[in-house]
Residue frames as a rotation matrix with the C-alpha (Angstrom) as fourth column:
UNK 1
-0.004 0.506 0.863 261.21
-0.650 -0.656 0.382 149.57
0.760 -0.560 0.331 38.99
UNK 2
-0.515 -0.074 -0.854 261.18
0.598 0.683 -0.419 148.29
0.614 -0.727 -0.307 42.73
UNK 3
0.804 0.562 0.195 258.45
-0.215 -0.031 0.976 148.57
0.555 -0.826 0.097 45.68
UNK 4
0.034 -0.739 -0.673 260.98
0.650 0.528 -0.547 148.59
0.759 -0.418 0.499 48.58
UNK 5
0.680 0.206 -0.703 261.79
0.697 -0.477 0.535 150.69
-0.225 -0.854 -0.468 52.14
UNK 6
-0.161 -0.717 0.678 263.34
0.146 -0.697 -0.702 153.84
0.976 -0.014 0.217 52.82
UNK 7
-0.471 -0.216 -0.855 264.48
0.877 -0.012 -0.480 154.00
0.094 -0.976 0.196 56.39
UNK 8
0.058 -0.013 0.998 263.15
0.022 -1.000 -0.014 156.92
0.998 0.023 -0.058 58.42
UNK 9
0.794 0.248 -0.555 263.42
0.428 0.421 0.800 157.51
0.432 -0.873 0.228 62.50
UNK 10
0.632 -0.554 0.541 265.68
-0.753 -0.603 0.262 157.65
0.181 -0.573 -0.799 65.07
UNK 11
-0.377 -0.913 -0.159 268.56
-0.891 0.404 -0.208 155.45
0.254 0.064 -0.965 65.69
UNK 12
-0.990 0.107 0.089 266.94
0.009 0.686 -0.727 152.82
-0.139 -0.720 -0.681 67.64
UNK 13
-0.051 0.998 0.031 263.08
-0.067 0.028 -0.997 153.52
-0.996 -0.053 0.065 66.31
UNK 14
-0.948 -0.290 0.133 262.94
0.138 0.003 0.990 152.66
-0.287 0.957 0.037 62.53
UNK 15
-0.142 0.954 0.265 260.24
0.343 0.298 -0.891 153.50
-0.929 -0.036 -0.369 60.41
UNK 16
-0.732 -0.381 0.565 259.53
0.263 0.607 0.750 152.78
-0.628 0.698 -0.344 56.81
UNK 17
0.202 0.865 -0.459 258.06
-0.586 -0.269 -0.764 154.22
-0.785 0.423 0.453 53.85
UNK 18
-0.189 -0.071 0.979 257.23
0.577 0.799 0.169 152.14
-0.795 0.597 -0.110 50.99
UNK 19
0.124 0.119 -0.985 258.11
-0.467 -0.869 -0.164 153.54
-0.876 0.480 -0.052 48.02
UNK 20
0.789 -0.187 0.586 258.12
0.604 0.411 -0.683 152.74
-0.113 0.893 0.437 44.04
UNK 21
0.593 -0.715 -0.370 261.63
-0.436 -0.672 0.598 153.80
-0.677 -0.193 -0.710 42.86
UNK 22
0.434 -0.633 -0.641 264.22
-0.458 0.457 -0.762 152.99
0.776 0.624 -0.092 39.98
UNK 23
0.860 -0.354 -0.369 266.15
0.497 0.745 0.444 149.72
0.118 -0.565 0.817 41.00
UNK 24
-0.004 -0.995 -0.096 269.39
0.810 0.053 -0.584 151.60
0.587 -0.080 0.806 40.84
UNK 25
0.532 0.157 0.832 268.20
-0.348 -0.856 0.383 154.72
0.772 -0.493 -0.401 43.12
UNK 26
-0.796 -0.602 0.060 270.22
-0.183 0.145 -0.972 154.52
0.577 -0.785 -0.226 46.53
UNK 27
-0.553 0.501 -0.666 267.73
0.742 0.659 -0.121 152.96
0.378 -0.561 -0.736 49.54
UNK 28
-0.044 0.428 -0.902 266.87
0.530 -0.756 -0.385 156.64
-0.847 -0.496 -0.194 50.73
UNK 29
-0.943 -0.332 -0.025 267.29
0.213 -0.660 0.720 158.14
-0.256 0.674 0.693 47.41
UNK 30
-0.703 0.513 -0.492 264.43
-0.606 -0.795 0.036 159.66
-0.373 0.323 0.870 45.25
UNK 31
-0.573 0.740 0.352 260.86
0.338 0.604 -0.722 157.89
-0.747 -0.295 -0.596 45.39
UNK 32
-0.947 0.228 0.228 258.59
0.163 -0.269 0.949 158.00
0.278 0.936 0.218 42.51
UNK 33
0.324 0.927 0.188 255.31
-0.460 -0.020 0.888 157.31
0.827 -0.374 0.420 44.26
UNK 34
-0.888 -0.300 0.348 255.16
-0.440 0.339 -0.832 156.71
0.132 -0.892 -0.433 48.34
UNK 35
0.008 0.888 -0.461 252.32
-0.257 0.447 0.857 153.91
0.966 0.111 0.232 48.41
UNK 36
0.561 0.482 -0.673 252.66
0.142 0.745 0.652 153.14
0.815 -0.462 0.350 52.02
UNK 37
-0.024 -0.609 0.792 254.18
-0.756 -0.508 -0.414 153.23
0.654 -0.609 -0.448 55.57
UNK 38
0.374 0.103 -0.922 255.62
0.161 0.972 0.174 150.61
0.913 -0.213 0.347 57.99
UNK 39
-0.090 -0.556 0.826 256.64
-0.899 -0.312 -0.308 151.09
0.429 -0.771 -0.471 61.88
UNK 40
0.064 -0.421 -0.905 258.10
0.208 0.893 -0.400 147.76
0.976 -0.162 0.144 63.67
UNK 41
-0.640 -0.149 -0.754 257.95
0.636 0.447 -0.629 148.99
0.431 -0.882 -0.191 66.82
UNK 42
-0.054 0.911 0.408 254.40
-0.928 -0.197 0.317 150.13
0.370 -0.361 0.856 67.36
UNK 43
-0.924 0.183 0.336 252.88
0.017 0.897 -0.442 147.46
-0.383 -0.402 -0.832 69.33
UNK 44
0.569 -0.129 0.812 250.98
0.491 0.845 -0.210 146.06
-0.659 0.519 0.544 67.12
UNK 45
-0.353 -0.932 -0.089 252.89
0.442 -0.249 0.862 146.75
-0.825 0.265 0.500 64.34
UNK 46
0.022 0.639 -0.769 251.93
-0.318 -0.725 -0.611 149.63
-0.948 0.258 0.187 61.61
UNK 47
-0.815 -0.494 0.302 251.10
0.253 0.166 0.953 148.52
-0.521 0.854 -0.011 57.69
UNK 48
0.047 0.605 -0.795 249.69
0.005 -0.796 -0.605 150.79
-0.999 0.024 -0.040 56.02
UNK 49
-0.855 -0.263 0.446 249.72
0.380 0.266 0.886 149.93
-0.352 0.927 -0.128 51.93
UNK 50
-0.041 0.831 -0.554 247.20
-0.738 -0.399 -0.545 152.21
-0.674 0.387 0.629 49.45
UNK 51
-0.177 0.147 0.973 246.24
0.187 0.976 -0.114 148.89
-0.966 0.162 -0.200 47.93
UNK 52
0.997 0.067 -0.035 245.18
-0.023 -0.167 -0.986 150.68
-0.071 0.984 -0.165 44.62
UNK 53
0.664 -0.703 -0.255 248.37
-0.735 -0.676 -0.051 151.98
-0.137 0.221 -0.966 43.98
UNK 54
-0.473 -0.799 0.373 250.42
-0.568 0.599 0.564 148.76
-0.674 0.055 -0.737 45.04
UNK 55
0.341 0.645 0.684 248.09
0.288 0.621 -0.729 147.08
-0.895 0.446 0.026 42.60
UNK 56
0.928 0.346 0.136 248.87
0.298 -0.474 -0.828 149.16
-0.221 0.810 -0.544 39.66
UNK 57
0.280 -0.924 -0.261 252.60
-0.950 -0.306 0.063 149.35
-0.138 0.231 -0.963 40.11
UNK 58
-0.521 -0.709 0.476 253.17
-0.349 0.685 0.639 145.76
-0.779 0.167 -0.604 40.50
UNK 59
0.526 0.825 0.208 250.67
0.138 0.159 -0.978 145.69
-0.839 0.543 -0.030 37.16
UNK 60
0.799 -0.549 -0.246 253.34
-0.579 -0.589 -0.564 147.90
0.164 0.593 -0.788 35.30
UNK 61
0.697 -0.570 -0.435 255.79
0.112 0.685 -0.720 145.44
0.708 0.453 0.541 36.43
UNK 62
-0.042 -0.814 0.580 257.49
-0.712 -0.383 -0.589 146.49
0.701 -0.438 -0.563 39.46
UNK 63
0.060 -0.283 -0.957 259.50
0.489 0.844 -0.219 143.86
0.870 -0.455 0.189 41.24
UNK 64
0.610 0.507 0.609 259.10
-0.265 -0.593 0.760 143.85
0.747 -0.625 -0.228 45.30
UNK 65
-0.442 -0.819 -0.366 261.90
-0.601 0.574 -0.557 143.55
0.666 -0.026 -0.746 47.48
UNK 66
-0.363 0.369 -0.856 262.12
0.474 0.864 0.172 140.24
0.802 -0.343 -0.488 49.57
UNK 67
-0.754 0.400 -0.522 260.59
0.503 -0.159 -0.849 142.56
-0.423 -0.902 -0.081 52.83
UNK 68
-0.771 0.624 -0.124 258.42
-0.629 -0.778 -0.007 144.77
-0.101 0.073 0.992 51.24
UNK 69
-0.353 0.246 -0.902 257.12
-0.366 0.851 0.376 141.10
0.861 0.463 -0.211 49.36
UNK 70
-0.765 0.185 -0.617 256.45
0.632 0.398 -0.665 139.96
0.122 -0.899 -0.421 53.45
UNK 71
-0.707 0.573 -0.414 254.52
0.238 -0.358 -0.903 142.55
-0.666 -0.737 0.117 54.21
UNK 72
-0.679 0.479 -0.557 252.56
-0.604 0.067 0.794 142.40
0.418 0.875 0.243 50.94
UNK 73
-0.222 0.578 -0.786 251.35
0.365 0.796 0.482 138.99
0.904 -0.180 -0.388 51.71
UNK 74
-0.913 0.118 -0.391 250.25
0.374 -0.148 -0.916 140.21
-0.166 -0.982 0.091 55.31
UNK 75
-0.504 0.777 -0.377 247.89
-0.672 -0.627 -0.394 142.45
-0.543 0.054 0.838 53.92
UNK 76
-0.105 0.527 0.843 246.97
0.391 0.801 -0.453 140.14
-0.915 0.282 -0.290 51.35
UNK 77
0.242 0.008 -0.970 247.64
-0.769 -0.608 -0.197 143.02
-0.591 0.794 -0.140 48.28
UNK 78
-0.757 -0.638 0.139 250.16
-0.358 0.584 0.729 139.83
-0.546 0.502 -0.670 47.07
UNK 79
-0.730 0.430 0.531 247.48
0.425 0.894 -0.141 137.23
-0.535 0.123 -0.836 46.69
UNK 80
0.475 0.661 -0.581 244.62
-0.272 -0.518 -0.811 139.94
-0.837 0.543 -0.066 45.31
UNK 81
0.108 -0.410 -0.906 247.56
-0.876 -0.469 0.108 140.69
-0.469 0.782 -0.410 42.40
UNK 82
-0.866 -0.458 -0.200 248.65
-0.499 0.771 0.395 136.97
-0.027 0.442 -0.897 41.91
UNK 83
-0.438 0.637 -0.634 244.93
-0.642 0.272 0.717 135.62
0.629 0.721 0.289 42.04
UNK 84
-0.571 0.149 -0.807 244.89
0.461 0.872 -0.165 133.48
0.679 -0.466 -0.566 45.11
UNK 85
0.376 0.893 0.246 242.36
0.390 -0.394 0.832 133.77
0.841 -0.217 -0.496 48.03
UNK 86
0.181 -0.493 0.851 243.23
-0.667 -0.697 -0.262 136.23
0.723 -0.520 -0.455 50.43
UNK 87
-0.618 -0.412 -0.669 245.27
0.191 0.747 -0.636 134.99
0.762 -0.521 -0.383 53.91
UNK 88
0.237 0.877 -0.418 243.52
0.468 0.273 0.840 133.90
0.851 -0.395 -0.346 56.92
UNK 89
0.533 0.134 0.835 242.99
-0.434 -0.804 0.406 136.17
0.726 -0.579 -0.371 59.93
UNK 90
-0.169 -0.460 -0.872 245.79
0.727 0.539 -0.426 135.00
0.665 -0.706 0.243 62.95
């Protein structure tokens, strides 16, 4: 299992749902559970993550890729799961 993006948008406006999903599915392919949503070019930028949920998949063992894994630790879901204290407000 992988925690990773699936593209959505318009050419030039990405925007990103976070989804749990067999590692061998295809980047847009079929999503077991959407836990979240990401847009890069809101101003600020949107992360949206149903913290239960990413809790409880990466509980069951699902590996995040190396972006989804960035925007983990932003919220701070990472550190909750791995034990450390959450990151400081910038």
């Amino acid at each position: 299992m992988k925690i990773k993006l699936t593209r959505l948008g318009k050419v030039r406006n990405p925007q990103y749902r976070i989804a749990v999903a067999d590692a061998r599915t295809r980047r847009d392919g079929r999503a077991i559970e959407i836990i979240g949503r990401y847009h890069p070019k809101e101003e600020p930028s949107l992360i949206e993550i149903d913290s239960e949920r990413a809790q409880y998949w990466l509980s069951v063992g699902a590996q995040p890729t190396e972006p989804v894994l960035k925007l983990l630790k932003i919220t701070g879901d990472w550190q909750k799961f791995k034990g450390l204290p959450a990151p400081r407000a910038s």
